[in-house]
FIKOLZA-1660 file (N, C-alpha, C; in steps of 0.1 Angstrom, whole numbers, plus 5000, padded with zeros to 4 digits):
% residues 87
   i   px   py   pz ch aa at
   1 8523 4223 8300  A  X  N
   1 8509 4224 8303  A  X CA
   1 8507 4235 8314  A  X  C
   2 8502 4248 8313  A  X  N
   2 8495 4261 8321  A  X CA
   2 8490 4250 8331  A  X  C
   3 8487 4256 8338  A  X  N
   3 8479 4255 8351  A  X CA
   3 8472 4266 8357  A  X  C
   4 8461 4260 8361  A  X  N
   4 8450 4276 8363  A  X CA
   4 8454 4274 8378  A  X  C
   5 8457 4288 8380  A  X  N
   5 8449 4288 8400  A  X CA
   5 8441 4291 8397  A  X  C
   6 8432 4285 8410  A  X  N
   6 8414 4283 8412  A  X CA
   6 8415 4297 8423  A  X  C
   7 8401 4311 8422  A  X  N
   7 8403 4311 8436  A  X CA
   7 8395 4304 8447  A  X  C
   8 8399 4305 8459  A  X  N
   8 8390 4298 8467  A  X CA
   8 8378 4298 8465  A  X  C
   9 8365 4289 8470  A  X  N
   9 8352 4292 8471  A  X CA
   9 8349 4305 8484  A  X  C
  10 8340 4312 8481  A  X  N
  10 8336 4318 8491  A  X CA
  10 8318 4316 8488  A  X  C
  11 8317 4322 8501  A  X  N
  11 8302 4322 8502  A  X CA
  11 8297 4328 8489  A  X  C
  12 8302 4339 8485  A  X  N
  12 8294 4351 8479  A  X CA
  12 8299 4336 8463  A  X  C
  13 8306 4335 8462  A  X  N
  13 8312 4328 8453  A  X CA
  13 8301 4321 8448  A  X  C
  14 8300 4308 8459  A  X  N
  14 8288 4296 8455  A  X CA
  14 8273 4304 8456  A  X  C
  15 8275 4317 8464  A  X  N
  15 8260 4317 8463  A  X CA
  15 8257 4324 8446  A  X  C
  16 8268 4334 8438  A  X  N
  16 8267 4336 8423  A  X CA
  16 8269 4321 8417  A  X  C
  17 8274 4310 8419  A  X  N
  17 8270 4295 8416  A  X CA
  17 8256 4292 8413  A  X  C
  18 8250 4294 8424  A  X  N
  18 8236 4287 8425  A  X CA
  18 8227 4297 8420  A  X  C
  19 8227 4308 8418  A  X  N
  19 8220 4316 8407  A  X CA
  19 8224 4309 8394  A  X  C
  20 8234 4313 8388  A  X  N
  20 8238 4306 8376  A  X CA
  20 8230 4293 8372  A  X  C
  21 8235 4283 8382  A  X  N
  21 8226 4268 8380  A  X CA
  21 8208 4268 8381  A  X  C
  22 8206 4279 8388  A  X  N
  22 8190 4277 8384  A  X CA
  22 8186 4279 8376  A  X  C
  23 8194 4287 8366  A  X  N
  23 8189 4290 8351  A  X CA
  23 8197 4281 8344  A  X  C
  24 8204 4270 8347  A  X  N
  24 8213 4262 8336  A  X CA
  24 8220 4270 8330  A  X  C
  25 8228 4282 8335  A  X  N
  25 8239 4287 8328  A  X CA
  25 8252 4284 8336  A  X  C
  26 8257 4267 8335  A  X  N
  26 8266 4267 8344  A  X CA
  26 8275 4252 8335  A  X  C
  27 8287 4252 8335  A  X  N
  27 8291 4241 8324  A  X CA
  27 8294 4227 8333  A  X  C
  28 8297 4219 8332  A  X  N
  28 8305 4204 8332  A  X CA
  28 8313 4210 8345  A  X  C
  29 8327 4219 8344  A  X  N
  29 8337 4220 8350  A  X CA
  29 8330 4232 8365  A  X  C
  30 8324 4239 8358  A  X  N
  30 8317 4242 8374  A  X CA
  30 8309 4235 8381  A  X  C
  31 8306 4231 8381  A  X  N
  31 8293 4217 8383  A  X CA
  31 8302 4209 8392  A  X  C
  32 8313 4208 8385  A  X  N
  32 8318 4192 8397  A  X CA
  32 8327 4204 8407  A  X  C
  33 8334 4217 8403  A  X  N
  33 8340 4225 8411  A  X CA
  33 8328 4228 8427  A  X  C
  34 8315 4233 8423  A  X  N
  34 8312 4235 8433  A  X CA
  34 8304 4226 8439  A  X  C
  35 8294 4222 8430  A  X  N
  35 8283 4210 8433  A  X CA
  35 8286 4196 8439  A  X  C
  36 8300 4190 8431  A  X  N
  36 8301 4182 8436  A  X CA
  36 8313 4182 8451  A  X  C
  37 8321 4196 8451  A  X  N
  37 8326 4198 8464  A  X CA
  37 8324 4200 8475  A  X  C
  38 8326 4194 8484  A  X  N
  38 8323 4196 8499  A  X CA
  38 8331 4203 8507  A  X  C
  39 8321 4209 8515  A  X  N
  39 8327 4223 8522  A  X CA
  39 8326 4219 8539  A  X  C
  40 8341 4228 8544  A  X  N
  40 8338 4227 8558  A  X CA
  40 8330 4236 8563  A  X  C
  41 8330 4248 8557  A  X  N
  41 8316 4256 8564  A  X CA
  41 8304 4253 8566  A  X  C
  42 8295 4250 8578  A  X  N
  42 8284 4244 8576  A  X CA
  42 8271 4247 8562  A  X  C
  43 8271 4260 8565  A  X  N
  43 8264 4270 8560  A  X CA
  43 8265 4270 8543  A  X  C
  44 8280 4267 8538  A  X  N
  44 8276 4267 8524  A  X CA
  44 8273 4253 8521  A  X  C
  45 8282 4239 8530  A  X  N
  45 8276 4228 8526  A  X CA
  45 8261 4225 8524  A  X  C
  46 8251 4232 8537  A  X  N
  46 8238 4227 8536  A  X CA
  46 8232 4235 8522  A  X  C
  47 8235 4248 8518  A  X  N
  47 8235 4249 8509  A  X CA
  47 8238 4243 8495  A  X  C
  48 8249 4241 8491  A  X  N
  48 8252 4231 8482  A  X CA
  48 8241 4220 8482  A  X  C
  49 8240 4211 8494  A  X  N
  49 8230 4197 8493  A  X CA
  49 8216 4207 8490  A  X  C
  50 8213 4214 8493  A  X  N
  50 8200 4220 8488  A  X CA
  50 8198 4220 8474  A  X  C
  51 8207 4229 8465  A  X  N
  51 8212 4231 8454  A  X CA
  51 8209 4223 8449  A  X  C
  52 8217 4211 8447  A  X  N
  52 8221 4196 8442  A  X CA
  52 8210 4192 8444  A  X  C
  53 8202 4188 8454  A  X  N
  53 8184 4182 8454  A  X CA
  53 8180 4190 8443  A  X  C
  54 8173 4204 8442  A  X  N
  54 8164 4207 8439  A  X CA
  54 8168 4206 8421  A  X  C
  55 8176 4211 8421  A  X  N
  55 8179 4206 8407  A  X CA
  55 8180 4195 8402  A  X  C
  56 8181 4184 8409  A  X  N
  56 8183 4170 8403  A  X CA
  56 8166 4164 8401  A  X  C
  57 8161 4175 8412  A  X  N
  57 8146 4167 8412  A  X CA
  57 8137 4177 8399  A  X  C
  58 8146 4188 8393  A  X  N
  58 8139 4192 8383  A  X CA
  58 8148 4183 8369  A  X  C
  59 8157 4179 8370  A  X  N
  59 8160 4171 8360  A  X CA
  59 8162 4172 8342  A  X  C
  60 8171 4186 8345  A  X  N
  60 8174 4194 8331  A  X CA
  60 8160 4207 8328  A  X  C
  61 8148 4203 8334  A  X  N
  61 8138 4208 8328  A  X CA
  61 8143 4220 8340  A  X  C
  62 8132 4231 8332  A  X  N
  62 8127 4248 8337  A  X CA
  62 8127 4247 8358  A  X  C
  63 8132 4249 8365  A  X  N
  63 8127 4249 8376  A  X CA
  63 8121 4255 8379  A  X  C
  64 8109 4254 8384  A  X  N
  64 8098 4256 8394  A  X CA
  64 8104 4267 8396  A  X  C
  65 8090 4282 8398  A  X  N
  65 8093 4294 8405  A  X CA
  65 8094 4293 8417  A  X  C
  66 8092 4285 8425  A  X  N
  66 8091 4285 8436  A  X CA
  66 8103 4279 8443  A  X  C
  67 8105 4269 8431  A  X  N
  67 8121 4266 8439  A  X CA
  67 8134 4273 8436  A  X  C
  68 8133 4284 8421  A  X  N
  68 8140 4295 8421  A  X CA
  68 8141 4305 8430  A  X  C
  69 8129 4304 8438  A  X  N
  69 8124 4318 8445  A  X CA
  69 8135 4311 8460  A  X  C
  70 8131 4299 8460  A  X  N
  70 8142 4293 8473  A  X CA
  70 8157 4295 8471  A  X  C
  71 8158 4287 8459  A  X  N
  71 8176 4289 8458  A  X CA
  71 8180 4305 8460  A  X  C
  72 8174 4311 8455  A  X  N
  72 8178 4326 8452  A  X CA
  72 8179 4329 8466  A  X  C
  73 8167 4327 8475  A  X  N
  73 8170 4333 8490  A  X CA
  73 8181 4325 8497  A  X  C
  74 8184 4312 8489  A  X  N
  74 8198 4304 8501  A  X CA
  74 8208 4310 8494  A  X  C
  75 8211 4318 8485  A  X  N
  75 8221 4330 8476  A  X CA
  75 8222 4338 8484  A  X  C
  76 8212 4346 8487  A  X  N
  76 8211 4357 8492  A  X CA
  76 8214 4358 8510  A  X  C
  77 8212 4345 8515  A  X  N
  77 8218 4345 8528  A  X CA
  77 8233 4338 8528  A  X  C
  78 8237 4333 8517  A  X  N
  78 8251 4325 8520  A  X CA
  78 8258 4343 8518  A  X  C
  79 8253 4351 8510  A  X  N
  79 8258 4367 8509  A  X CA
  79 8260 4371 8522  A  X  C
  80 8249 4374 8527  A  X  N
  80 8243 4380 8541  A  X CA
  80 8256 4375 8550  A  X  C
  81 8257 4361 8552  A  X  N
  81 8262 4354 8560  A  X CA
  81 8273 4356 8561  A  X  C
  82 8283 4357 8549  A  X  N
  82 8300 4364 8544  A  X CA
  82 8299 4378 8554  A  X  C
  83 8294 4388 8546  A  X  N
  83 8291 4401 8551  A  X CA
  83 8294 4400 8567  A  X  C
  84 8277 4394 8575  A  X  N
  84 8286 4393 8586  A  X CA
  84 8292 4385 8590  A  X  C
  85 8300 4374 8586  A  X  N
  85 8310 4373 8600  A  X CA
  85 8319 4376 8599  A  X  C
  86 8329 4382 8593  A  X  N
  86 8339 4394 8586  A  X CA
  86 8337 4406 8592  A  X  C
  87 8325 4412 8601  A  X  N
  87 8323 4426 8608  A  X CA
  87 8330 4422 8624  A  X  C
% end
């Protein structure tokens, strides 16, 4: 039996995650990789729990622009956030 290495999560990582899941382009095995894993960085965990809410409270259906318009910005700073603290 192969064995995959995983690579790590990174910020930039989960935050291309949570784009993906807002549109429901995300399978079974990513879903429990990031969604259901818990992170010691604060920053991507509260993200993740964000994630996981808003989508469970849209419930397979279209999400809300408004709460696309959210996840996208907690994407776009879990990015921001890599960037700096690596300078």
């Amino acid at each position: 039996m192969e064995r995959r290495i995983e690579r790590p999560i990174t910020r930039s990582l989960l935050a291309t995650f949570i784009e993906y899941a807002v549109t429901q382009r995300v399978t079974v095995l990513e879903w429990h990789r990031f969604a259901v894993n818990h992170y010691h960085d604060e920053r991507m965990e509260e993200a993740r729990r964000e994630c996981v809410r808003v989508l469970q409270r849209s419930k397979g259906r279209e999400v809300p622009k408004a709460d696309v318009e959210h996840l996208y910005s907690i994407a776009a700073a879990l990015r921001a956030g890599e960037e700096t603290d690596h300078s």
